[in-house]
C-alpha positions in Angstrom: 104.8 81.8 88.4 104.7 84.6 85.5 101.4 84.4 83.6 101.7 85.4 80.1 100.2 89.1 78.7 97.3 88.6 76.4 97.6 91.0 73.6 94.6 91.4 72.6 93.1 95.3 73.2 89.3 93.9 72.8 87.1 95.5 75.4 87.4 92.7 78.2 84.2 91.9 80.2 84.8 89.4 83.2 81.8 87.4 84.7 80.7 89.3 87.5 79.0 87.8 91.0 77.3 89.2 93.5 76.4 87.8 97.1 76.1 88.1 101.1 78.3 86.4 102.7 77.1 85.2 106.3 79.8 85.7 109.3 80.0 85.7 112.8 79.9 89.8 112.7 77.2 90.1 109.9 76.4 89.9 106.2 79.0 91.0 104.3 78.3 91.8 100.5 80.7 90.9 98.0 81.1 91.7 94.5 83.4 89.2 92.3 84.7 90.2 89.0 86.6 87.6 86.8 86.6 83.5 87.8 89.1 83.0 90.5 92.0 80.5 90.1 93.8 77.9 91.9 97.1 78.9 90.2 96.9 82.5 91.1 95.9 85.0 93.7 92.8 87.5 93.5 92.8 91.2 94.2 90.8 91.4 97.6 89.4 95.3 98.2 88.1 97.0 101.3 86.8 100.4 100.6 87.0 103.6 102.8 84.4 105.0 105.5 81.9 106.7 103.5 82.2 105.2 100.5 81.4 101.6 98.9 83.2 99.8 96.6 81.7 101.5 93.6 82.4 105.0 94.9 85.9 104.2 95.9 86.8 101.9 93.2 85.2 102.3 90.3 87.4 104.8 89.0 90.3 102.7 88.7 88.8 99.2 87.8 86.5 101.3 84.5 90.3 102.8 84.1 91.5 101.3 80.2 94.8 100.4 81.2 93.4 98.3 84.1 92.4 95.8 81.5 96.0 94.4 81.4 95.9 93.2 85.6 91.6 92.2 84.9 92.6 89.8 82.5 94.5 87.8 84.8 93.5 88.2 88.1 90.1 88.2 89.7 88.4 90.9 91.8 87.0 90.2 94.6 85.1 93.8 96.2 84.3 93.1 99.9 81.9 96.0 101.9 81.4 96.1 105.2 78.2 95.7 106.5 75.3 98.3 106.0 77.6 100.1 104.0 76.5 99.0 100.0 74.0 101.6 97.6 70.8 101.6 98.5 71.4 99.3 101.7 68.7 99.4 104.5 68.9 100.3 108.1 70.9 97.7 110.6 68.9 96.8 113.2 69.2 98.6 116.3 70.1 95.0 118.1 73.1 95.2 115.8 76.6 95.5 117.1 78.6 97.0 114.5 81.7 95.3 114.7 85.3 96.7 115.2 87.7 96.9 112.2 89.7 94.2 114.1 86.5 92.2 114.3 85.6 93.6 110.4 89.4 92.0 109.2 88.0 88.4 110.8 85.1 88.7 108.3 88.0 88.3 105.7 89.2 84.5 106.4 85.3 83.8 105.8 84.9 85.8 102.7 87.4 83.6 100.9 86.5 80.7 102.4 82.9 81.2 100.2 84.5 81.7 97.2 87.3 79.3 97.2 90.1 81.5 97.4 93.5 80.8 98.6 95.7 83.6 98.4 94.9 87.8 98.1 96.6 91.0 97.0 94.7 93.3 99.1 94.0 96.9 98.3 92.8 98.8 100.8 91.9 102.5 101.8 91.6 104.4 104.6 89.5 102.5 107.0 90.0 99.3 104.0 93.8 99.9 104.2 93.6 99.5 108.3 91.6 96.0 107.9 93.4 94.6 105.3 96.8 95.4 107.3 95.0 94.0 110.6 94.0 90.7 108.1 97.6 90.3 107.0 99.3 90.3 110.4 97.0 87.6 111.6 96.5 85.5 108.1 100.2 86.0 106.8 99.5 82.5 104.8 96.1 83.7 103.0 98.4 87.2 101.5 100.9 87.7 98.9 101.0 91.2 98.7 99.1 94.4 100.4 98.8 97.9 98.6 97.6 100.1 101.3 96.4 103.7 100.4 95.8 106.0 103.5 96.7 103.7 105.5 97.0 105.1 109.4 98.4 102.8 111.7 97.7 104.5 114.9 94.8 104.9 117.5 93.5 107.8 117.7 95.0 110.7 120.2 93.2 112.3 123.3 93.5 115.6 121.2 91.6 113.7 117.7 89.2 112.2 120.5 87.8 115.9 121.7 88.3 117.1 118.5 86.0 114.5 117.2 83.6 114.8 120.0 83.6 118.8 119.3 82.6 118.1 115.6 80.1 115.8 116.7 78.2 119.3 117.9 79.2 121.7 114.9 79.4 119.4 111.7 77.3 117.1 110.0 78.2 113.8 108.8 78.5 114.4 105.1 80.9 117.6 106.2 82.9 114.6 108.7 83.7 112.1 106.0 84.7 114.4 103.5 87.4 116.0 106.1 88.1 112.6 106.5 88.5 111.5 102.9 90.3 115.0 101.2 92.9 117.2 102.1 92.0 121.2 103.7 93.8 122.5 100.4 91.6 119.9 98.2 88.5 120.9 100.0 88.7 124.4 98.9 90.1 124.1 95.5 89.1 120.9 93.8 84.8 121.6 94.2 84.0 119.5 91.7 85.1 116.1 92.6 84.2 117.0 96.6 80.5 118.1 95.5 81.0 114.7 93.8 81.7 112.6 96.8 79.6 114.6 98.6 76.5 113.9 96.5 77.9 109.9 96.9 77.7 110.1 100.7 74.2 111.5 100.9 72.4 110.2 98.2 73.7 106.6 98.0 75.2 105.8 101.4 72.8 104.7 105.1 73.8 107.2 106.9 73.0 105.7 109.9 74.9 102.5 108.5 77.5 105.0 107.7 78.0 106.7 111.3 78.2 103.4 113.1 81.2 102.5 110.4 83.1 105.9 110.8 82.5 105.0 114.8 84.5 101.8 114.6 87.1 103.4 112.8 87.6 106.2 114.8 87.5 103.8 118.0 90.0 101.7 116.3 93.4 100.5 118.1 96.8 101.2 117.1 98.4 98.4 114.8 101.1 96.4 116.9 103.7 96.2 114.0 107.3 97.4 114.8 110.4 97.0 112.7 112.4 94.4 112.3 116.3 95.8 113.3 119.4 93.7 111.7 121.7 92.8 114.9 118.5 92.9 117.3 115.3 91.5 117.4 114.5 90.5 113.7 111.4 88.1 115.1 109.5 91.3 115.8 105.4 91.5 114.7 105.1 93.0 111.4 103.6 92.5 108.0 105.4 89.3 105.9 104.0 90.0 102.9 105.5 92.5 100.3 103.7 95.9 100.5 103.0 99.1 98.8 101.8 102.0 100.9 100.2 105.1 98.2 99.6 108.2 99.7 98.8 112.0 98.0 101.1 114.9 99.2 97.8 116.9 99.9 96.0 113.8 101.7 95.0 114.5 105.4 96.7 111.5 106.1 100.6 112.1 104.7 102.2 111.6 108.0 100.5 108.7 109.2 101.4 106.7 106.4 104.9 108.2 106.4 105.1 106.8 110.4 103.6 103.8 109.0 106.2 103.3 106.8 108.7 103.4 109.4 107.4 100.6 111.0 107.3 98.1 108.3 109.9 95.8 107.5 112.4 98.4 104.5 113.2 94.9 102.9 109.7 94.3 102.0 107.7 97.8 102.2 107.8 100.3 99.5 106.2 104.1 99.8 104.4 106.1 96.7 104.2 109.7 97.2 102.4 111.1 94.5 102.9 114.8 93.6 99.4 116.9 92.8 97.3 114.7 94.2 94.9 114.4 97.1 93.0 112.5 99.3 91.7 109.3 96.7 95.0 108.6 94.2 92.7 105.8 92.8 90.4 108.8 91.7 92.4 111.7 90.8 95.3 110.0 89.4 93.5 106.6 88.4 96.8 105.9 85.7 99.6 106.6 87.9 98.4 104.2 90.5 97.9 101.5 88.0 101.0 101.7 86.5 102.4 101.2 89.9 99.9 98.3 90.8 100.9 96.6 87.5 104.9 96.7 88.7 103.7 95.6 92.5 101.9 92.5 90.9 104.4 92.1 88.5 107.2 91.7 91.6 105.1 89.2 92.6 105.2 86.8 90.1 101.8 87.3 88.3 102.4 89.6 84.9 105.3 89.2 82.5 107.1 92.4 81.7 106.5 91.8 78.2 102.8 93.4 78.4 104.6 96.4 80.2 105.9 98.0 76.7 103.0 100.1 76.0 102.9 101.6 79.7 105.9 102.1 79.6 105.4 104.4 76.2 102.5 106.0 77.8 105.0 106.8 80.9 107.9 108.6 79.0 105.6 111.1 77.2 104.1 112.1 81.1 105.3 115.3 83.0 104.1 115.0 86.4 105.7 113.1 89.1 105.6 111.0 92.0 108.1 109.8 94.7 109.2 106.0 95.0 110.7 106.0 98.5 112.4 102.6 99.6 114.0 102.5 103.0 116.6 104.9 104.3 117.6 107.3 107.1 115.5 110.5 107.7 118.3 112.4 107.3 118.9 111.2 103.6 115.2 112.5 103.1 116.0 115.0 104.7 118.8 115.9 101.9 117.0 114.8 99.0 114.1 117.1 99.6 116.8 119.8 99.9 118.1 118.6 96.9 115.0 118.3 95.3 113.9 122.2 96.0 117.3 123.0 94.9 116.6 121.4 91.2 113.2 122.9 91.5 114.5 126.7 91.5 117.8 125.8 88.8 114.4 124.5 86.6 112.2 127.6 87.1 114.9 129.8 85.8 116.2 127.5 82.5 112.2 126.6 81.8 111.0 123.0 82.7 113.4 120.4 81.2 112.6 116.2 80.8 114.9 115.3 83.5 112.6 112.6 85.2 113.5 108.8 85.3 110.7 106.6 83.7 108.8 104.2 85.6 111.0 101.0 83.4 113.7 102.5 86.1 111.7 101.0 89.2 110.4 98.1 87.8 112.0 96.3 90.7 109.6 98.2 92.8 109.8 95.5 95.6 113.6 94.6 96.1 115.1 96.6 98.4 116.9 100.1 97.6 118.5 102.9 99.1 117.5 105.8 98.1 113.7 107.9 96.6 113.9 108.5 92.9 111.5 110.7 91.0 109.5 109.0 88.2 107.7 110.6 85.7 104.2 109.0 85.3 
């Protein structure tokens, strides 16, 4: 079903509740924007370790051109336990629970609110639960856009690592390795002094250190891709997905490895050039844009409402990779290709030779090949 744009540019303020929802692994506090639907899905978010959904979302969702996905679709903010402003200390009887045990406080979530059917968007540690939500409630998920998502367990050499840090680094220095990038760390001091000041003044940290626990203890997620001529019945996500990742995120070939698992018929992966460890944050518009084409290959925004981005888009100069499923070797060549262009640029001056994002509206049908789109 295609909803209709609403062209109105008035300021748009959606009721907003707020609750604890009671489940078998603890009180988990939601925040829901807009008035949920029975003819449409709502945007279900899981925030990173760290961070809460103000820190990690808030940024995107205040972001102006968000306006045109708020207006149809509800928000529904889900934190795991302990881990809202200002929240006080779990007891120490309190088993924090695993992120596998975290995604089974989903089914409940909705269940309180009525809601039949998500788009998840996830990072980092919210990415992993929302992935681990989808493979075991394919019916309660349209679509997933995953953001730092890693897939895998944790190695023997992450585990002494980890247990070396333990010794030699505080928290606060732990979850901002976590969340940025080494080159991000040293060059972008602003917005890590920002996220730094989040984690200690706003955040239990003992709350905090029991989450970042789980996740670090998590297990590897048992998805594996579906292979025309073999075994096609294979575990892996149903739902169409979108995995967004920055080229200086800590995390860039996890999610690449992710992507390798995941079903290339329904799995698209967003590179973005310049950016770090939290694309919601540093590039709040880019991500949007591609949200808004995600939903819209879903079925829930008309394309008419996509004239202005698309306006916005063509006067852009930075970049960002749309990959789609092919060989390593074709990546292989196009980033050859791609360095190639680079140096024939540097000595002619910069030229406007990037596709618009009207080019990949089709975001979630399948395709062949990566191409660069100016946002």
């Amino acid at each position: 079903m295609v909803l209709e744009e609403n062209d109105c540019d008035s300021v748009f303020e959606p009721h907003v509740t707020e609750e604890y929802v009671e489940t078998h692994y603890g009180d988990v506090h939601c925040v829901m924007t807009g008035t949920p639907k029975a003819n449409r899905p709502v945007i279900l978010t899981f925030h990173d370790v760290g961070l809460n959904h103000k820190s990690c979302f808030e940024t995107l969702f205040n972001h102006e051109d968000m306006q045109e996905i708020a207006r149809h679709l509800p928000v529904c903010h889900v934190e795991a336990p302990g881990q809202q402003e200002a929240a006080k200390s779990l007891p120490t009887s309190y088993t924090y629970p695993t992120l596998d045990q975290l995604s089974e406080t989903l089914p409940t979530v909705l269940k309180n609110f009525g809601l039949r059917s998500v788009i998840g968007l996830g990072v980092g540690a919210g990415a992993y639960i929302l992935a681990r939500f989808a493979l075991n409630h394919p019916d309660l998920v349209d679509g997933l856009v995953l953001i730092n998502v890693n897939p895998n367990a944790e190695g023997l050499m992450d585990s002494v690592a980890n247990k070396l840090t333990d010794w030699t680094q505080t928290l606060p220095d732990k979850l901002i390795a976590h969340l940025f990038g080494k080159e991000e760390i040293q060059t972008n001091h602003d917005l890590v002094a920002t996220y730094r000041h989040y984690i200690t003044a706003t955040m239990n940290q003992s709350n905090v250190s029991q989450f970042f626990r789980s996740y670090n203890n998590r297990s590897t997620l048992d998805v594996q891709r579906p292979v025309p001529g073999g075994n096609i019945n294979v575990r892996t996500l149903k739902c169409s997905t979108l995995l967004v990742v920055g080229d200086n995120s800590p995390v860039v070939e996890a999610v690449v490895d992710c992507n390798s698992k995941l079903n290339p018929n329904k799995t698209t992966l967003l590179k973005m050039a310049d950016c770090g460890g939290l694309p919601q944050v540093d590039q709040p518009a880019k991500v949007i844009e591609a949200l808004k084409y995600f939903i819209q290959g879903l079925g829930y925004l008309s394309s008419a409402g996509m004239t202005r981005l698309r306006s916005r888009t063509t006067s852009s100069t930075s970049s960002v990779s749309f990959e789609g499923p092919r060989s390593r070797s074709h990546t292989n060549e196009l980033q050859r290709g791609r360095m190639h262009s680079q140096g024939a640029e540097e000595k002619r001056g910069r030229t406007n030779t990037d596709v618009s994002m009207e080019s990949v509206s089709t975001i979630n049908q399948n395709t062949s090949k990566a191409t660069e789109v100016a946002c």
